[in-house]
C-alpha positions in Angstrom: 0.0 0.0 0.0 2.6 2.4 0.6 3.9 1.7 -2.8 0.8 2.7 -4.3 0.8 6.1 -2.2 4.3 6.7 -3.4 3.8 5.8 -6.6 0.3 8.2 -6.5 2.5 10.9 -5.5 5.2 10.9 -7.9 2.4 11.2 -10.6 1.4 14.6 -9.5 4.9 16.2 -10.3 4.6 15.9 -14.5 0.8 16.7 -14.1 1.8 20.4 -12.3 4.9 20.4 -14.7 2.2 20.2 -17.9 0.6 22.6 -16.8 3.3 25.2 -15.6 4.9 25.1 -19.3 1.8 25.3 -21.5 0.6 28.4 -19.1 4.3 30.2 -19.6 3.7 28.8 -23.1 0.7 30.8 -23.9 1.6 33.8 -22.0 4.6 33.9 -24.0 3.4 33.6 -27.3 0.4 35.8 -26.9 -0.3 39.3 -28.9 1.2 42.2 -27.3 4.1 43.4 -25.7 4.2 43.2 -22.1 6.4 46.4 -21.3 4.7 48.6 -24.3 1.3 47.8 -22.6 2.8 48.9 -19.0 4.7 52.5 -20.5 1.5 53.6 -22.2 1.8 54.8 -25.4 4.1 57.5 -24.9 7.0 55.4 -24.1 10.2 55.7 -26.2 12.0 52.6 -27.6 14.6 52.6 -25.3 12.5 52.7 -21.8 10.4 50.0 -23.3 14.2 48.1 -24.3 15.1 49.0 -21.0 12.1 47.3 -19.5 12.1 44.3 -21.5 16.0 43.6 -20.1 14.8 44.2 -16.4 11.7 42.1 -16.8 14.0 39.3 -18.9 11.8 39.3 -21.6 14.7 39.5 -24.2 15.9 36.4 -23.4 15.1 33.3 -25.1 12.2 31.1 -25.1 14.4 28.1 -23.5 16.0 30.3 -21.1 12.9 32.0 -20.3 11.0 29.0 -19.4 13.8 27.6 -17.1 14.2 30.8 -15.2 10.7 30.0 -14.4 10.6 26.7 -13.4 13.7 27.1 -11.3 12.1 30.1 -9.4 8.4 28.4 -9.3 9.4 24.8 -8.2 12.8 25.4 -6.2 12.5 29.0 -5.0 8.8 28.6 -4.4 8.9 32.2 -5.9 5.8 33.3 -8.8 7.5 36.6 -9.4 6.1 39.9 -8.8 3.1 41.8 -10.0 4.1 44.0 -13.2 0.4 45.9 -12.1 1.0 46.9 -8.2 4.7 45.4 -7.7 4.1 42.8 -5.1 5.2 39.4 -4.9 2.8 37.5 -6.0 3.3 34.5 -3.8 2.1 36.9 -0.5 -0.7 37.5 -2.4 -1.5 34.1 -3.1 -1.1 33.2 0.0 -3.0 35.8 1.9 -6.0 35.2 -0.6 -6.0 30.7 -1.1 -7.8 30.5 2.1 -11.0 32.1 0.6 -11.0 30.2 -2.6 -10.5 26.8 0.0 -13.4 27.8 1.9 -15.7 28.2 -1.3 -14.2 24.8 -2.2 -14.4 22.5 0.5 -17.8 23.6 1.5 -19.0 22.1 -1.6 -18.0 19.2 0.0 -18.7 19.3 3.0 -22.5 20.7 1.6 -22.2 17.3 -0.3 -22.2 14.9 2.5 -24.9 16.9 5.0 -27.0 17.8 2.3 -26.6 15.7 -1.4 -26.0 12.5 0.5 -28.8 12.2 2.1 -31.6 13.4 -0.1 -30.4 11.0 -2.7 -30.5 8.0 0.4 -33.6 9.5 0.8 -35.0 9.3 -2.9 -33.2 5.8 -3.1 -35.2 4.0 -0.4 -38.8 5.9 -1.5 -37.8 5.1 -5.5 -40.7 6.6 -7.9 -42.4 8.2 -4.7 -43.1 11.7 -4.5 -40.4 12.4 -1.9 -38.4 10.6 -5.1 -39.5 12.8 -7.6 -38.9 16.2 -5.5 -35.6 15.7 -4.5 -34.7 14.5 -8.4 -36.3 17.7 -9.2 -34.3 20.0 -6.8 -30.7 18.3 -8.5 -31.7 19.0 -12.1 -32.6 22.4 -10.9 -29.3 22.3 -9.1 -27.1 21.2 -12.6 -28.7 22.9 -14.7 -28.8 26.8 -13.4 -25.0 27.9 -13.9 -23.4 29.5 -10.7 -23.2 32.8 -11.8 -27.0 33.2 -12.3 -27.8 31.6 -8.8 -25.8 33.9 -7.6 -26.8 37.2 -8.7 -30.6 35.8 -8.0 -29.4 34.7 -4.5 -27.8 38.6 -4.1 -31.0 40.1 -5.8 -33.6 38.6 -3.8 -31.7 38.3 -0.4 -29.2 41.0 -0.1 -30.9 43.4 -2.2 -34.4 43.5 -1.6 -35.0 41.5 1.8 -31.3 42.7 3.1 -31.0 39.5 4.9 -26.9 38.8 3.8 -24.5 41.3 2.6 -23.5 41.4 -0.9 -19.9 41.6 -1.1 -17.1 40.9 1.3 -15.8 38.6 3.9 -16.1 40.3 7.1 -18.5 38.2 8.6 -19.6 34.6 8.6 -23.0 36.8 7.2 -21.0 37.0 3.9 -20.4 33.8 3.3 -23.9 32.3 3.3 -25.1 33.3 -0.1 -21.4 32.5 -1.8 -21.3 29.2 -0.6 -25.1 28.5 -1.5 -24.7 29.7 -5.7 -20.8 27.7 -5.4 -22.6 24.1 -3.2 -25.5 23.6 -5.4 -24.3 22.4 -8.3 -22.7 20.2 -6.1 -25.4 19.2 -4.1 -27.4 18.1 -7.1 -24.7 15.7 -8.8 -24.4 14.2 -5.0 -27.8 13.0 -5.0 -28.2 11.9 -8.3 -25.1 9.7 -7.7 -25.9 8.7 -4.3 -29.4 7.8 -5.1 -28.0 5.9 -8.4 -25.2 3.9 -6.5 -27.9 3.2 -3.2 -30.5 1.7 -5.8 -28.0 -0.6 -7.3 -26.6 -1.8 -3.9 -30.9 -2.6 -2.7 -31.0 -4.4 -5.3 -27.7 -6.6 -5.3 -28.0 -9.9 -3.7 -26.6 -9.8 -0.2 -29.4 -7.2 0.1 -31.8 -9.6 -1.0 -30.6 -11.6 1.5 -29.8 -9.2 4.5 -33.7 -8.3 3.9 -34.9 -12.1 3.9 -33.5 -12.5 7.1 -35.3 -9.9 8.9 -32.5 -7.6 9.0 -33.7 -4.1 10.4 -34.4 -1.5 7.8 -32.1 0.9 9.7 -29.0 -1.5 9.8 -30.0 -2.5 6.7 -29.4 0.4 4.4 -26.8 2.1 7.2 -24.5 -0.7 8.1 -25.1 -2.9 4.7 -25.7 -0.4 1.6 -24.7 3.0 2.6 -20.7 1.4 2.7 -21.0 -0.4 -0.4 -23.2 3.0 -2.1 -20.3 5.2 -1.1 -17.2 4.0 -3.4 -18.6 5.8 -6.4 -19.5 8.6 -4.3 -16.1 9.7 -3.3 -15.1 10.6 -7.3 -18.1 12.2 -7.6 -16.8 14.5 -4.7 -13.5 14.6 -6.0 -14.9 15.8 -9.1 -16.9 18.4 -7.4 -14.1 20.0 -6.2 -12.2 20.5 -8.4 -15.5 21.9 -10.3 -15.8 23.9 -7.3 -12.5 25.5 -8.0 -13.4 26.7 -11.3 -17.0 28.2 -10.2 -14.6 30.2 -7.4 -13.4 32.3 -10.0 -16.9 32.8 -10.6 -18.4 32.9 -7.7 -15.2 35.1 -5.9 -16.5 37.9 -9.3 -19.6 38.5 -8.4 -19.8 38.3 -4.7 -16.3 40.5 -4.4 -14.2 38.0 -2.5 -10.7 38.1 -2.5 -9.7 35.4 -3.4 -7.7 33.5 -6.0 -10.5 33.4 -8.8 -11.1 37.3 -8.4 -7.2 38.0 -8.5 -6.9 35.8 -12.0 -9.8 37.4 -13.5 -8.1 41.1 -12.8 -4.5 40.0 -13.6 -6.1 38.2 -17.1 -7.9 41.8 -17.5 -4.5 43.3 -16.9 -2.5 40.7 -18.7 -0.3 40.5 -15.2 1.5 37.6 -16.8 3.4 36.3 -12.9 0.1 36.6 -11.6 -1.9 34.3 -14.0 1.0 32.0 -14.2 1.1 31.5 -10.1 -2.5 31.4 -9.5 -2.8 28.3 -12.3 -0.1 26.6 -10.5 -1.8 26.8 -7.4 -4.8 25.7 -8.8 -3.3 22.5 -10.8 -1.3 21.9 -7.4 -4.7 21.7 -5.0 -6.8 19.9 -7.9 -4.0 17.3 -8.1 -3.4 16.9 -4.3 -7.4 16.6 -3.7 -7.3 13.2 -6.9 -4.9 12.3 -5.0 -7.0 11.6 -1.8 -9.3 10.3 -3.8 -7.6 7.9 -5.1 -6.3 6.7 -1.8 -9.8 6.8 -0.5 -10.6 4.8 -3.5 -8.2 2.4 -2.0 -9.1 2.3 1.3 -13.0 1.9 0.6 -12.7 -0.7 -2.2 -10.5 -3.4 -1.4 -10.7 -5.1 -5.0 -8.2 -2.2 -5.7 -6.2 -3.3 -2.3 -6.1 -6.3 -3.4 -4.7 -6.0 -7.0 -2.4 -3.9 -6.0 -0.9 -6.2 -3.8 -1.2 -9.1 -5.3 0.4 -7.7 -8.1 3.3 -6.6 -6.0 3.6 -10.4 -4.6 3.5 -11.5 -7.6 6.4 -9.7 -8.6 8.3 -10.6 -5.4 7.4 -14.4 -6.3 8.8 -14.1 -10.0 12.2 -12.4 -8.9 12.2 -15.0 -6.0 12.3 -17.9 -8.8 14.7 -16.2 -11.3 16.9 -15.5 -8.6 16.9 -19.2 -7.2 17.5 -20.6 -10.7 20.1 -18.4 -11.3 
């Protein structure tokens, strides 16, 4: 098992390094000139030379590219804002916590909300409690977050004045934010959960836990609710990293400072260290979050356990037998 977290691990490291190149990549070969745009217009060719050498963009693609990675992956420094001159790590750092709170209460909205309602449908399948809860997670997947939003801000902020609009001063803030960025999530949690429940009822250790007067309670708690919640976890998995995305979203229209908000202004501003940091962030937490998925995957299903390791003994068994005939 520890193998298979190791090996897990080491996969992340190309996946971020994909990404970091083709995001310097495309900042490097887009339109415009970086230090023309941030002279004005009535710069002379010489300050905007001059510029170019102190920001490095004379150099070479090659050596542009590895003064990047060297100072992303081993200095742990993004570089500094070309907009306000700040280092653009601080700022990442002073603003992730935000975006993480958006994020993770999709999940944790998941399990106290999604789960349950799509138990809930599950055991009352083609019921009316069936029917409602189906109907609140279409509604939930198919409104996009940005229009919950601005209804959720309309109705509640603006007209009953129940929740601020904007900001993070107050837990207050945070209620209609994490509503438009959980409900997406919410609805693909109780569609899967009520998809993966149904097919455990109706498996046959079910049939049989049932025949012999197992209680209803035990039944679907201790017997189908373990066995319903290995496809489950990707679907959270997935959420998140869904989650991430609607943050830039989300973090826009509610005025959050966060991560989304400050790539949407450096993209506005073409703040190339900016853009570049915040997507490595992003790739680094969405890769981190598979990752315990995967080892949840692991640790839930043991079909996985087991091939893993069986395929590791088996490996052990064949070098044992090469060695002893050699």
């Amino acid at each position: 098992m520890i193998r298979y977290i190791i090996k897990r691990i080491l996969m992340i490291i190309p996946v971020v390094l994909a990404v970091a190149i083709i995001i310097f990549a495309v900042m490097y070969f887009a339109p415009g000139d970086r230090a023309s745009m941030t002279l004005g217009p009535g710069a002379t060719q010489e300050e905007i030379y001059a510029l170019r050498e102190q920001l490095g963009l004379n150099d070479p693609f090659m050596v542009q590219l590895g003064k990047f990675l060297f100072q992303t992956f081993i200095k742990f420094d993004f570089g500094t804002s070309y907009i306000s001159g700040l280092p653009v790590a601080g700022e990442l750092a002073a603003r992730f916590p935000n975006t993480l709170i958006l994020a993770l209460s999709v999940i944790v909205t998941q399990l106290i909300i999604g789960l349950p309602l799509g138990m809930v449908a599950a055991i009352h399948r083609d019921g009316v409690i069936d029917h409602i809860c189906m109907l609140i997670a279409v509604i939930g997947i198919s409104a996009p977050a940005f229009w919950i939003g601005l209804e959720l801000m309309i109705i509640f902020s603006l007209n009953l004045n129940w929740f601020p609009a904007s900001g993070v001063a107050s837990l207050a803030c945070w209620v209609l934010p994490i509503t438009a960025n959980s409900l997406r999530g919410i609805a693909q949690m109780a569609r899967q959960s009520r998809s993966s429940m149904l097919e455990v009822i109706n498996s046959d250790f079910m049939v049989t836990a049932r025949a012999k007067g197992v209680p209803k309670g035990r039944l679907y708690m201790h017997y189908a609710l373990p066995n319903a919640l290995i496809p489950v976890i990707q679907t959270m998995g997935n959420s998140f990293g869904t989650s991430l995305g609607g943050a830039v979203i989300i973090e826009s229209v509610f005025s959050i400072p966060g991560i989304g908000q400050y790539m949407v202004e450096a993209i506005s501003s073409r703040d190339y260290p900016i853009i570049r940091g915040t997507s490595v962030v992003l790739a680094i937490a969405f890769s981190l979050i598979m990752l315990l998925v995967d080892l949840a995957f692991a640790f839930f299903d043991p079909r996985i356990k087991a091939q893993y390791e069986g395929s590791v003994a088996r490996k052990k068994k064949v070098k044992k037998a090469v060695m002893s005939n050699g």
